[in-house]
Every structure is written in C-alpha cells, then in structure tokens.
C-alpha positions in Angstrom: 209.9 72.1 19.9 208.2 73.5 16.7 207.7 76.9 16.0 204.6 78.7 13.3 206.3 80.8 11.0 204.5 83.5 9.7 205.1 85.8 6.4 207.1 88.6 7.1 204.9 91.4 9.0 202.0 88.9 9.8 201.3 86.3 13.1 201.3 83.2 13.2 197.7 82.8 13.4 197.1 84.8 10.3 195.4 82.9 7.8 196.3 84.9 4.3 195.6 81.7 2.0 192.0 81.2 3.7 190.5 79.1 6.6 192.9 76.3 6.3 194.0 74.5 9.5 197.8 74.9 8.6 200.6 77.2 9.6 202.8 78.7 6.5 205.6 77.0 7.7 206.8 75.1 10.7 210.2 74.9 12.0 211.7 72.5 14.2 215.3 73.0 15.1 217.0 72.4 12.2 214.4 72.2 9.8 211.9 74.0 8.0 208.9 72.8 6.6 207.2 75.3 4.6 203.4 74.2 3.3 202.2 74.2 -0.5 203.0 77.4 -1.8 200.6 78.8 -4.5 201.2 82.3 -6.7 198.7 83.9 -4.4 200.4 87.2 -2.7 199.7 86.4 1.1 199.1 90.2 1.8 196.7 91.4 -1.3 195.1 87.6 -1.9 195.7 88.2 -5.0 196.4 85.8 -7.9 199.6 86.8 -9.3 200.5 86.1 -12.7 198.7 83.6 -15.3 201.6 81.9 -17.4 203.5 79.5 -15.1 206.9 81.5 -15.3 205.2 84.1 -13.3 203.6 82.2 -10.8 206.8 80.1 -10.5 208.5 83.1 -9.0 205.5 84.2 -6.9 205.2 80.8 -5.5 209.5 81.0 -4.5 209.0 84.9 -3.5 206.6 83.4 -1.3 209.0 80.8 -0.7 211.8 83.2 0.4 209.6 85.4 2.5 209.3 82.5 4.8 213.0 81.2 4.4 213.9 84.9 5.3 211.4 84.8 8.2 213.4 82.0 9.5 216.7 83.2 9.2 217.6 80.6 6.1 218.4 81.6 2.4 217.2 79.6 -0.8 221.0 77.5 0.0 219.6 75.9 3.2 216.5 74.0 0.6 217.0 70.6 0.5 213.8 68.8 -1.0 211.2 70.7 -3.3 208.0 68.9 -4.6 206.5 70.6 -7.5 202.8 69.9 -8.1 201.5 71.5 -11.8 198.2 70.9 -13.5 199.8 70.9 -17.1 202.8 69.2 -17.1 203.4 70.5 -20.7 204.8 73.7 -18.6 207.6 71.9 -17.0 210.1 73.6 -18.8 209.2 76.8 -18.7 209.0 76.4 -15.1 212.1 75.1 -14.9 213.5 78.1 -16.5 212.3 80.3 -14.0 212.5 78.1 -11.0 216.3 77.9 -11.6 216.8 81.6 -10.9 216.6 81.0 -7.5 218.7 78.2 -6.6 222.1 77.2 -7.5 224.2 73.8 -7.5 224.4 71.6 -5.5 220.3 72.2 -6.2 217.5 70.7 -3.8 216.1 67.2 -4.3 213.1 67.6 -6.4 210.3 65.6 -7.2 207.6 67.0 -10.1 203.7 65.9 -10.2 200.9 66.9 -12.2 197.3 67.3 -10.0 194.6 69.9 -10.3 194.6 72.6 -8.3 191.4 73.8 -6.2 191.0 77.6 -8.4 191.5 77.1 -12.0 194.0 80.3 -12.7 196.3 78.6 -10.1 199.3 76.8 -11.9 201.5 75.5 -9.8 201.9 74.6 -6.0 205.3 73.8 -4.3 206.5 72.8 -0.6 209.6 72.6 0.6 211.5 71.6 3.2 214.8 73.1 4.3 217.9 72.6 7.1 220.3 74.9 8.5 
C-alpha cells in the first residue's frame, strides 16, 4: 500500500511547488520515493539561494523534511539523481551535497537539463529504504 507524504506541518494534498499532479513523496513499505526536489522553500515558495551551493542544501533540507516526515534519516538514501543546468557547478555541488551524507554514500547518477524557472539550479529525487 502506498502512502503521500507531506512536508512537515502540511497534508498530503498540499500543493506547495504549484498545481502539479504529484505527491512530495510516496512511500511504500520499505521505500521512499521522494519527487524532484528544487531550492524552492515549500512553505514561503520562495527561491532560496542563487549559487548552486546554496540551493544544493535547500534542495536536501527539503530532502530531510520529507525523510524526517517518514521516520528515515539521510542513512536510509540509496539512489540520488542529480539533474543541473550548468554542469560546470558539479563540484561545487558536490562540496555541499557531501555535508549531508556519509560513506557508504547513495548511488548517484548526475545530468545536465534545463530547468522550467531560470534562477532554479538544480533538481534532485531520491529514493530511499528502511
């Protein structure tokens, strides 16, 4: 059976990203699968940061607000895809990325796309496991 998750203090049915017909994250017993993540605070709408370290840890605050929501820590991650529009910024991503996990790390896969607001710079979903 699979279960919305919802940011912490909202419903399910709350739709803090826009109209889109897509739950934050969706769990089914033992996974978690938590949809594109952008540096967009869910409860202002607001943009948060514009270099990509900044938005990195938006995007994983975001990230652990949903983990936490579902009882699971940044250790239960096993797969991360990383979508940015200037792949230039990989490394400075990386750099702030790694603040939240530790070894063994998630798998990972990294893909440069455009973005649908240009002050967004990078998008990430993941999928944990308890």
């Amino acid at each position: 059976m699979k279960t919305a998750i919802a940011y912490p203090g909202m419903n399910a049915n709350d739709r803090p990203m826009g109209p889109a017909p897509l739950s934050a994250a969706v769990l089914h017993e033992p996974m978690l699968f938590i949809s594109g993540q952008v540096a967009i605070d869910p409860y202002s709408g607001q943009i948060i940061g514009n270099d990509i370290a900044s938005q990195t840890r938006q995007v994983l605050k975001n990230v652990g607000d949903l983990l936490s929501a579902a009882q699971m820590t940044f250790d239960n991650v096993v797969r991360v895809t990383i979508f940015l529009t200037d792949l230039s910024t990989f490394a400075a991503m990386n750099e702030a990325y790694s603040e939240f996990f530790s070894f063994p790390f998630p798998a990972r896969a990294t893909v440069g796309i455009q973005l649908n607001h240009p002050d967004l710079l990078v998008e990430m979903e993941v999928t944990a496991m308890r």
